[in-house]
C-alpha positions as a printed Julia matrix, in Angstrom:
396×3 Matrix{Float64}:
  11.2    21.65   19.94
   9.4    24.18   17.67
   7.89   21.2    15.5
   6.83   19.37   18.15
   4.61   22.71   19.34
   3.76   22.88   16.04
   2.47   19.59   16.43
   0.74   19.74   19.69
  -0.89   23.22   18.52
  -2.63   21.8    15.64
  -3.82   18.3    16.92
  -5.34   20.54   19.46
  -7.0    22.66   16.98
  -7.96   19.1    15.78
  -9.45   17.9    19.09
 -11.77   21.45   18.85
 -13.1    21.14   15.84
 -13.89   17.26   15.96
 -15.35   18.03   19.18
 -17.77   20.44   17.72
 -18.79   17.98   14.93
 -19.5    15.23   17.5
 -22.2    17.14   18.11
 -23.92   16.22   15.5
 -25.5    12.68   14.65
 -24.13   10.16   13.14
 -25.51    8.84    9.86
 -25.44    5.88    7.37
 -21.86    7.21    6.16
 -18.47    4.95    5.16
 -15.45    7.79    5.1
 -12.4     6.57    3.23
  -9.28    8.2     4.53
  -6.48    7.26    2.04
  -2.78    8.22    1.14
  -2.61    4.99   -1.3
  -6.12    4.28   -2.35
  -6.13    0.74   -3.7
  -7.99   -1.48   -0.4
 -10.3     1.79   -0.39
 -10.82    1.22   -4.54
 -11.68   -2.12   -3.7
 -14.22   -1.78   -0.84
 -15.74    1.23   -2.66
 -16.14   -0.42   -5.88
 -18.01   -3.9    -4.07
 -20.57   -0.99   -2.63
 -21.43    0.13   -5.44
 -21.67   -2.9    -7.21
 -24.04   -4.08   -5.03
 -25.77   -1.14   -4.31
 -25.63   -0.66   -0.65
 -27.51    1.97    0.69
 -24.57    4.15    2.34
 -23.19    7.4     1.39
 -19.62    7.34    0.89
 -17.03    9.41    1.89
 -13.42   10.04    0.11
 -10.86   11.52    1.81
  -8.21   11.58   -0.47
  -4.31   12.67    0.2
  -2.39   14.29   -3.0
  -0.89   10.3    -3.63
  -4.03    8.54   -3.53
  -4.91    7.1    -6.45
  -8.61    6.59   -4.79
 -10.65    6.85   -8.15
 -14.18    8.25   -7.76
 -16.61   11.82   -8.99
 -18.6    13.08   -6.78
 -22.45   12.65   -7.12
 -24.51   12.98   -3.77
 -24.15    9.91   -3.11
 -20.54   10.06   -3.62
 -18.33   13.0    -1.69
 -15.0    13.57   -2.51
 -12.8    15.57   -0.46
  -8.95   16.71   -0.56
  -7.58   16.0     2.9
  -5.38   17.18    5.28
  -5.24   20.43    2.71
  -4.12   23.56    3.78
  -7.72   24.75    2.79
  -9.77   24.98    5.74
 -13.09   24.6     4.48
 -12.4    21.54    2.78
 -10.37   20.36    6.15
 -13.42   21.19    8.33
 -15.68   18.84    5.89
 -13.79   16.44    6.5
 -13.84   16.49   10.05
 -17.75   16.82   10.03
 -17.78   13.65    7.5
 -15.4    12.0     9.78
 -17.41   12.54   13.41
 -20.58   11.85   11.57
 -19.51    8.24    9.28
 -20.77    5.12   10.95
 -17.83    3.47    9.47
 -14.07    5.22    9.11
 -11.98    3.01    6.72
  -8.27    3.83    6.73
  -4.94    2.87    5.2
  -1.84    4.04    6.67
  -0.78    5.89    9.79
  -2.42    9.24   10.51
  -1.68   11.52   13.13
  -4.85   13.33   13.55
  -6.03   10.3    14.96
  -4.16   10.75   17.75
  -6.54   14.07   18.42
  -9.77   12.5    18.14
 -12.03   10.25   19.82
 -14.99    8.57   18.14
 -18.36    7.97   19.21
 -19.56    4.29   20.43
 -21.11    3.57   17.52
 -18.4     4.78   14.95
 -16.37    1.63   13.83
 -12.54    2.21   12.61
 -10.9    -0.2    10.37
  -6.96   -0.37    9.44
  -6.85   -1.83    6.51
  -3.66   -1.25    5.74
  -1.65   -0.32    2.2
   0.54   -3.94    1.88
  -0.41   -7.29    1.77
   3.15   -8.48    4.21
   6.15   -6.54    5.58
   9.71   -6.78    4.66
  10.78   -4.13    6.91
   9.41   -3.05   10.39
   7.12   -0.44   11.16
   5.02    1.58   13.69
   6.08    0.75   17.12
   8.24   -1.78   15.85
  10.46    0.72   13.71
  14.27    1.18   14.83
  14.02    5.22   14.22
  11.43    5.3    17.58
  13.88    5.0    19.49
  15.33    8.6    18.52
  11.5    10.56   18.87
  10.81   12.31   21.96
   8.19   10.75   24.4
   5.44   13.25   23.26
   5.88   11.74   20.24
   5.96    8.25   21.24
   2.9     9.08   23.32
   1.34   10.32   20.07
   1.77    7.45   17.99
   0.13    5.05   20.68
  -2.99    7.35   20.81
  -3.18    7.03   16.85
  -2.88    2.93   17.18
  -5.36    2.94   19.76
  -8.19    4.63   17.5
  -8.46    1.18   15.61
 -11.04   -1.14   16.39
 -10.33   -3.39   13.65
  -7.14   -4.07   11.06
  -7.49   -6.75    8.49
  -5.16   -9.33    7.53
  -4.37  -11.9     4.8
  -1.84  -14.07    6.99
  -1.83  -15.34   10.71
   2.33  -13.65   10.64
   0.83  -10.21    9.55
  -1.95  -10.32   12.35
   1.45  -11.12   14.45
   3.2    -8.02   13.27
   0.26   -5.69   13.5
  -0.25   -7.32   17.01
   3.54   -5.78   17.46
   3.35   -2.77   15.48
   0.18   -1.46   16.61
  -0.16   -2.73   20.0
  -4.01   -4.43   18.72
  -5.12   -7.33   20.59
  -5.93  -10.5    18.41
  -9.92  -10.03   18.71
  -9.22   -6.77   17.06
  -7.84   -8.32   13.64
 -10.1    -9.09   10.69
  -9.01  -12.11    8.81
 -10.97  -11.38    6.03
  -7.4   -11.14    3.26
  -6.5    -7.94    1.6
  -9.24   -6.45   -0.45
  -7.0    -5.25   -3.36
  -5.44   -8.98   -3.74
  -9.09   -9.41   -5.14
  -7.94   -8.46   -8.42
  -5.19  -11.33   -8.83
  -8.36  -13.85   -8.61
 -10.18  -11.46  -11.24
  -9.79  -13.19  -14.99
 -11.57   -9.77  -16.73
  -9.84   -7.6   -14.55
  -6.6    -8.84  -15.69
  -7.47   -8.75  -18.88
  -8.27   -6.13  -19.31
  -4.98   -4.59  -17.49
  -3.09   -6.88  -20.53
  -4.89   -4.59  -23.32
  -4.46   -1.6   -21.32
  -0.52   -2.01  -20.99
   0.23   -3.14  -24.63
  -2.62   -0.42  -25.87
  -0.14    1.95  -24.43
   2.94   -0.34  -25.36
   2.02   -2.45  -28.28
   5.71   -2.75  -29.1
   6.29   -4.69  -25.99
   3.96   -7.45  -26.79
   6.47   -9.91  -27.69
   9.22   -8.75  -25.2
  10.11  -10.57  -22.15
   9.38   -7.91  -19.72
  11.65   -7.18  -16.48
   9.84   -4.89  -14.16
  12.66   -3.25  -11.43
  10.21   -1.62   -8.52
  12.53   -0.81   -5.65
  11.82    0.53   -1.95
  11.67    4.27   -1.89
  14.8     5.38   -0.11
  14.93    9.36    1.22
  18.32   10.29   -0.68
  16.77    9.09   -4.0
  14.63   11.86   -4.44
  16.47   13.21   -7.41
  17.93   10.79   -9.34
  20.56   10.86  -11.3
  21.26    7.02  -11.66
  20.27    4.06   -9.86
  21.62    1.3    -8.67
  20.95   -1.1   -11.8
  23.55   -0.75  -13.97
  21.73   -0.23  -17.04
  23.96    0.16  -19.68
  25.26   -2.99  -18.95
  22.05   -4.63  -18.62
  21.15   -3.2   -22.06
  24.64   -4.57  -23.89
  23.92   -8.43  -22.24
  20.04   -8.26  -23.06
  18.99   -6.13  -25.63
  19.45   -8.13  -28.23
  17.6   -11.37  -26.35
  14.01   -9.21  -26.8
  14.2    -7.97  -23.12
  12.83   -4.72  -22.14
  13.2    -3.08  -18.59
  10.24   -1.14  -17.36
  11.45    0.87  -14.01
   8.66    1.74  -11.4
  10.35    4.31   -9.17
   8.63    5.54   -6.32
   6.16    8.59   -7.37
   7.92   11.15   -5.1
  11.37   10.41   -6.77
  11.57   12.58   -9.83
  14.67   10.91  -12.37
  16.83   12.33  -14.9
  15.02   11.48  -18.55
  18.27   11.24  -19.94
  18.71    8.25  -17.78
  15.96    6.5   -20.01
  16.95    8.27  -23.47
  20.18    6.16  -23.41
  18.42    2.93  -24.12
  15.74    3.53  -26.86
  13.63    0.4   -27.16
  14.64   -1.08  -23.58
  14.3     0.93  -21.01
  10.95    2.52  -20.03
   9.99    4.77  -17.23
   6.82    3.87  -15.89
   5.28    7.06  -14.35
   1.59    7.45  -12.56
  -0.74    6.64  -15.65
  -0.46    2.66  -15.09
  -1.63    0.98  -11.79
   1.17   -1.72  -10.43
  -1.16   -4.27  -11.21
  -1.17   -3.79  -14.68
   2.4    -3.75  -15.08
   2.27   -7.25  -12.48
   0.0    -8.59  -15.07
   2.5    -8.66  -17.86
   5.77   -8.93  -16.06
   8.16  -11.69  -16.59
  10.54  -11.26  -13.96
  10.46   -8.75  -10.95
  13.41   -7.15   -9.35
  12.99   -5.78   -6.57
  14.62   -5.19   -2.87
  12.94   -4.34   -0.02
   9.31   -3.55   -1.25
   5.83   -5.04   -0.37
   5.18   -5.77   -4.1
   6.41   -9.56   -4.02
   3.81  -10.5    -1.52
   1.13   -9.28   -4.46
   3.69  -10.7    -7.35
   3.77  -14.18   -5.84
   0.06  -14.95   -7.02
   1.52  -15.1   -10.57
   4.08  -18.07   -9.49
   6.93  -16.12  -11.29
  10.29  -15.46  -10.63
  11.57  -12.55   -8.74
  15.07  -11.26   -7.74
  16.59   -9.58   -4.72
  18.56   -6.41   -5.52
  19.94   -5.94   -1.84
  22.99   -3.88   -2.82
  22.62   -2.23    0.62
  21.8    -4.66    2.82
  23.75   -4.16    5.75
  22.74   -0.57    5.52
  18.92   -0.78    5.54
  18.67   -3.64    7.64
  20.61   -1.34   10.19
  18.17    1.43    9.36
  15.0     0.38    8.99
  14.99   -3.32   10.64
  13.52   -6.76    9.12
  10.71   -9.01   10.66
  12.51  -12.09    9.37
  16.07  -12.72    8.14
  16.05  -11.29    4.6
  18.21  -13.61    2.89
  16.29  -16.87    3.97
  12.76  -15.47    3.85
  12.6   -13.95    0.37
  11.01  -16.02   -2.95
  14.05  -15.88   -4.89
  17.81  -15.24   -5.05
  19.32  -11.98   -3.16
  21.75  -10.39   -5.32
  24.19   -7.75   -4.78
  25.1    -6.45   -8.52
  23.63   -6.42  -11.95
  26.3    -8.61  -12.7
  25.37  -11.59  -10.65
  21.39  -10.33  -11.88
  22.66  -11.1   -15.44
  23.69  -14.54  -14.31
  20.77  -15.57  -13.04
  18.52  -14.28  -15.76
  21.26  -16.4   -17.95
  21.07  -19.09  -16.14
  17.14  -19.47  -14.94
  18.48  -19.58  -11.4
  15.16  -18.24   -9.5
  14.06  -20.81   -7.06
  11.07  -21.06   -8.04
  10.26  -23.67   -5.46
   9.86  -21.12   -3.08
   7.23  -18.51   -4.35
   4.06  -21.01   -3.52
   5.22  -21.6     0.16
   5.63  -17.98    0.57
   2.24  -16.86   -1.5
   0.59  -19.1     1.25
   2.25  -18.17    3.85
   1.42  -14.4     3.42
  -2.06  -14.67    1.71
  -3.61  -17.31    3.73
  -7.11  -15.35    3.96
  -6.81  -13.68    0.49
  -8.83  -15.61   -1.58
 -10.35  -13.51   -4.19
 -13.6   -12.36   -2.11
 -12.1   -10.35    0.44
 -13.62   -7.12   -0.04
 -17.29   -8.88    0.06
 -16.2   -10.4     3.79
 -15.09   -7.2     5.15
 -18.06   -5.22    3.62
 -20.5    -8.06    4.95
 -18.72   -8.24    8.07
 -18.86   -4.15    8.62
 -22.9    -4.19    8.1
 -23.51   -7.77   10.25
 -21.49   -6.05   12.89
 -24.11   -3.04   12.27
 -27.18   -5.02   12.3
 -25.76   -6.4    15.19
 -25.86   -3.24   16.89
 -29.15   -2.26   16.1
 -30.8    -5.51   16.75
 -29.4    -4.92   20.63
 -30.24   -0.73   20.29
């Protein structure tokens, strides 16, 4: 009961505050509100290459990994900081932007309402869903109706979300109650860089610049799901040791990509000189993507990116029952994933022994999932912000 005052009291200092700032005109602004930061990157770096005239906006969470200076042109902003000056420019930037550009659920949303000519675009931090989410997600069921109440207002604050698949626009049609005219298929802007020859590239010399004993390794990358009692971890669920006595010695390396709020025991690593790394914030997932040979993964968004590459990938669902009873699927796990579902690093060993990955199935689910992603998606959503724009003027 107290949080949900809590709550109530500051989306209503919120609702104040924006109100205020409504009263001031809006201007050729694109905000950026981000918690992850790489569809923002991507739009943010195809207006500056082509030199649109717009001032942009960051809004950046502490995990965003958003990457701009401010210039004038250029503002960059902590948000939703416990300092209030820099929380009340935001709010001014964000009543005042022509465009608001977001990528995950935020609750202030649910406190604000824009003016008619202020366009707001979901675009979204993964490319396809695994697991459900937003009205969709089994824990609902358990909030209170203020909160339920709450979470429609925030969905209803989108004009537009973008897609890269006809089954995504179906589960944002679900999850966030949008109508089909309201979904973009313009693909996911940060898939852009899987098209990008340079760009990957250079994320190849960047990785073995920082690794450049790993260049003739064959290079397993285990990225699991964050899961809330992993947040200090002791082991995981790979059993590495074993892994290490079967592999080692057949030039494989195992780079793990935890999630960035689970801090891990470095002793964990300092077992297995030479073949087990701990990839922390410094390298961008598509860098280690780039140069990984095999992915392991479980219930993560990263095989919808991974399955540009055509490469193998296996399913680490040692808790299956579990999660699925948790958190909920869109599809039946075990037939919909691009590769074999495992259970234990032993039956992991004998499919990396015996090439088992069924690989037949990674281009039917890469098109399936990236339909609209074709390399130029950040130029159609940028072109089709500013021809909705011109639009507007030409009928002002």
């Amino acid at each position: 009961m107290a949080r949900e005052l809590f709550i109530e009291g500051y989306l209503l200092f919120i609702k104040v505050v924006f109100s205020i700032c409504k009263l001031f005109p809006v201007r050729n602004k694109i905000a950026f509100v981000s918690s992850f930061g790489d569809n923002c990157q991507f739009l943010l770096d195809e207006i500056n290459q082509r030199n649109i005239p717009i001032q942009k906006v960051l809004l950046k969470k502490s995990g965003s990994n958003l990457d701009a200076k401010g210039d004038g042109h250029t503002i960059v902003l902590p948000f939703e900081t416990k300092n209030v000056f820099h929380m009340l420019q935001a709010f001014y930037h964000l009543a005042t932007s022509k465009w608001v550009v977001i990528d995950n659920y935020f609750g202030f949303l649910a406190a604000v309402t824009f003016k008619r000519e202020v366009t707001c675009v979901q675009v979204w931090h993964a490319a396809g869903a695994v697991k459900q989410f937003g009205l969709r997600d089994p824990s609902i069921q358990y909030r209170s109706a203020r909160a339920k109440k709450r979470f429609l207002e925030v969905y209803r604050r989108f004009h537009y979300v973008t897609t890269g698949s006809e089954i995504m626009a179906d589960i944002y049609k679900e999850s966030f109650q949008v109508e089909d005219r309201q979904i973009l298929r313009t693909g996911v802007p940060r898939t852009d860089f899987f098209f990008d020859e340079q760009a990957k590239e250079r994320s190849r010399r960047a990785f073995y610049e920082a690794f450049p004993e790993l260049k003739t390794k064959r290079i397993i990358l285990y990225a699991p799901t964050f899961r809330d009692e992993e947040l200090h971890a002791d082991t995981i669920a790979l059993n590495l040791d074993l892994l290490y006595k079967e592999l080692y010695e057949k030039d494989y390396v195992v780079l793990l990509k935890l999630h960035p709020a689970v801090t891990m025991n470095p002793n964990m690593t300092q077992q297995f000189p030479g073949f087990v790394y701990q990839i922390k914030r410094g390298l961008h997932i598509n860098e280690l993507l780039v140069i990984t040979d095999l992915l392991i993964t479980d219930y993560s968004s990263i095989p919808f990116e991974f399955s540009f590459f055509q490469k193998p990938m296996l399913f680490f669902a040692y808790d299956l029952e579990q999660y699925a009873e948790r958190r909920g699927f869109w599809e039946d796990y075990t037939e919909s994933m691009p590769g074999p579902i495992v259970y234990n690093t032993e039956e992991i060993l004998e499919k990396i022994h015996s090439h088992d990955f069924m690989l037949e199935k990674v281009a039917p689910f890469n098109e399936k999932w990236n339909t609209y992603s074709n390399g130029q998606s950040s130029k159609q959503l940028i072109d089709l912000l500013l021809s909705a724009e011109m639009k507007k003027n030409a009928r002002a």
